[in-house]
Residue, then its C-alpha position, 0 to 999 in steps of 0.5 A: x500500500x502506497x502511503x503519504x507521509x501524512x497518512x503514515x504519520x496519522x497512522x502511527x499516532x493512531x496507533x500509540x492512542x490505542x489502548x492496550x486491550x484494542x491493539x491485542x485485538x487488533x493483533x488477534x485479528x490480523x493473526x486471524x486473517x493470516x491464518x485464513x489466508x493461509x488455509x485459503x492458498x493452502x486448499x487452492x493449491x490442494x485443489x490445483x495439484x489434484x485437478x489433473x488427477x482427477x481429469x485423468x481418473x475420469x478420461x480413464x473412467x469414461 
């Protein structure tokens, strides 16, 4: 993401304002989202390597 120097800076003093509680959850929701995003690429891929598998099964099936 392209940041001006305003945005950052807004940013950071946003960040030193929050609380304690707030930036923990904020920590817990971005973990979150890796994970998420993790388990989407990982099922993806598992989709994309079984594919041709499963293309041949069914040519060989048919």
């Amino acid at each position: 993401m392209l940041m001006t120097r305003r945005y950052a800076s807004h940013m950071r003093a946003t960040e030193e304002n929050c609380s304690a509680s707030r930036k923990e959850w904020l920590q817990m929701v971005h973990a979150t989202a890796q994970h998420s995003t993790a388990a989407i690429r990982s099922a993806i891929n598992a989709l994309a390597s079984s594919e041709p598998t499963h293309r041949a099964r069914l040519r060989y099936a048919g």
